[in-house]
ZAMARGU-4260 file (C-alpha; in steps of 0.2 Angstrom, whole numbers, plus 5000, padded with zeros to 4 digits):
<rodrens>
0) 5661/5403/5417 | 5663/5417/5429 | 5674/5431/5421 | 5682/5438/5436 | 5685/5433/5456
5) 5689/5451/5468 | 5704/5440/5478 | 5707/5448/5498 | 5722/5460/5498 | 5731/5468/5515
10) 5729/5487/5507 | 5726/5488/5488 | 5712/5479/5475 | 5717/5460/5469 | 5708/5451/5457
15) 5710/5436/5444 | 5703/5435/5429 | 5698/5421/5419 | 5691/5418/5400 | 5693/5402/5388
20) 5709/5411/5381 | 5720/5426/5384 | 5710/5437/5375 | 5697/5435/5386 | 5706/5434/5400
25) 5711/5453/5398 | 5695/5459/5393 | 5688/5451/5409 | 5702/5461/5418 | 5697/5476/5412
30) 5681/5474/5417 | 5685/5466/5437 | 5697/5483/5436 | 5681/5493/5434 | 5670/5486/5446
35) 5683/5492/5459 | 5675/5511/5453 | 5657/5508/5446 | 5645/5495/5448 | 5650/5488/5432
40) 5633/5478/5429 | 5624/5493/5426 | 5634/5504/5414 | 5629/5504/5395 | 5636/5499/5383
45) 5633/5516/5368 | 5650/5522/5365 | 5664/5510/5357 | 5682/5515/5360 | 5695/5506/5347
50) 5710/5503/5357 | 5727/5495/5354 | 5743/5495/5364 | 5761/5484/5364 | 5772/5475/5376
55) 5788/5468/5376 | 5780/5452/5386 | 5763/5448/5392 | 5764/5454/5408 | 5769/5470/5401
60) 5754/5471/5389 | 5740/5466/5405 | 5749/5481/5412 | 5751/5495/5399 | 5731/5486/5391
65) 5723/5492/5408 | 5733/5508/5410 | 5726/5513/5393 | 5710/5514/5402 | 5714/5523/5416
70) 5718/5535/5404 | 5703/5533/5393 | 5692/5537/5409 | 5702/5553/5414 | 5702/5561/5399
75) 5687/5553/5390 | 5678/5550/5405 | 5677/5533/5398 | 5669/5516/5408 | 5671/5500/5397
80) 5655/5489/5399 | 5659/5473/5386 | 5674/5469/5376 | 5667/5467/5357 | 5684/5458/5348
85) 5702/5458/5356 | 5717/5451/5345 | 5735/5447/5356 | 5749/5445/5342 | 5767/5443/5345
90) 5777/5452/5336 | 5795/5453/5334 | 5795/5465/5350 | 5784/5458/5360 | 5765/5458/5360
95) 5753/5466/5353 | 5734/5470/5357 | 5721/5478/5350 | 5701/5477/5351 | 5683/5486/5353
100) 5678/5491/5370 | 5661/5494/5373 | 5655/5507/5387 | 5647/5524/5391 | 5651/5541/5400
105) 5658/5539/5419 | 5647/5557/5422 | 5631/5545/5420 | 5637/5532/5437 | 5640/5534/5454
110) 5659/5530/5455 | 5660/5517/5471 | 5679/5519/5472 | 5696/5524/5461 | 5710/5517/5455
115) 5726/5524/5455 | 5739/5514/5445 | 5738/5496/5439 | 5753/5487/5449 | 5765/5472/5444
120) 5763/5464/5462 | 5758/5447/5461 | 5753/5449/5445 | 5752/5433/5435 | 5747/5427/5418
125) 5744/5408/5415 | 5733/5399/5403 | 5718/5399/5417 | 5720/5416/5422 | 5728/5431/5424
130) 5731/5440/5440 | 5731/5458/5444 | 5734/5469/5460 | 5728/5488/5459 | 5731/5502/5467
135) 5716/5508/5476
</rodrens>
């Protein structure tokens, strides 16, 4: 199964996402995310980053999960590479997820391209997919 298609989009970065279940599914976001920035093939997988982040609905967790790593590569110079374990839990205020990202240091890659703020346009999250439009 192919973890992500790059959609075409008028001016910012589109993709969908795929995985046998929502877990999946995000960690293949992450990754298509990337691969608007580094050839994501190629990076490493030496340093493991625990992360885990809420949202009061799914859509709202795909957002806040892939903002976590915007972060984790400004301030940690961070590029995920392979998703280890992700768990998705609902809670009594919305979701939950929390997992092992695999990856290594951005200063190692030739960055193809940025990212500037993960967007809720068209974003979608269904049992085959989820859907996600970036700010490039």
């Amino acid at each position: 199964m192919k973890k992500f298609d790059i959609l075409e989009h008028t001016a910012d970065g589109k993709f969908r996402a795929y995985g046998k279940d929502i877990e999946e599914q995000f960690g293949n976001a992450l990754l298509a995310m990337f691969s608007f920035m580094f050839k994501i093939e190629d990076v490493d997988s030496k340093i493991k980053k625990k992360v885990k982040t809420t949202g009061s609905d799914e859509k709202a967790l795909l957002y806040n999960w892939l903002e976590e790593f915007l972060v984790l590569l400004d301030t940690d110079a961070f590029i995920p590479s392979r998703i280890e374990n992700i768990k998705i839990n609902k809670t009594k205020d919305g979701f939950k997820i929390q997992g092992s990202v695999l990856g290594d240091s951005a200063e190692k890659y030739e960055h193809v391209g940025s990212v500037k703020a993960v967007t809720y346009a068209e974003m979608e999250v269904t049992e085959e997919y989820v859907q996600v439009v970036v700010d490039l």
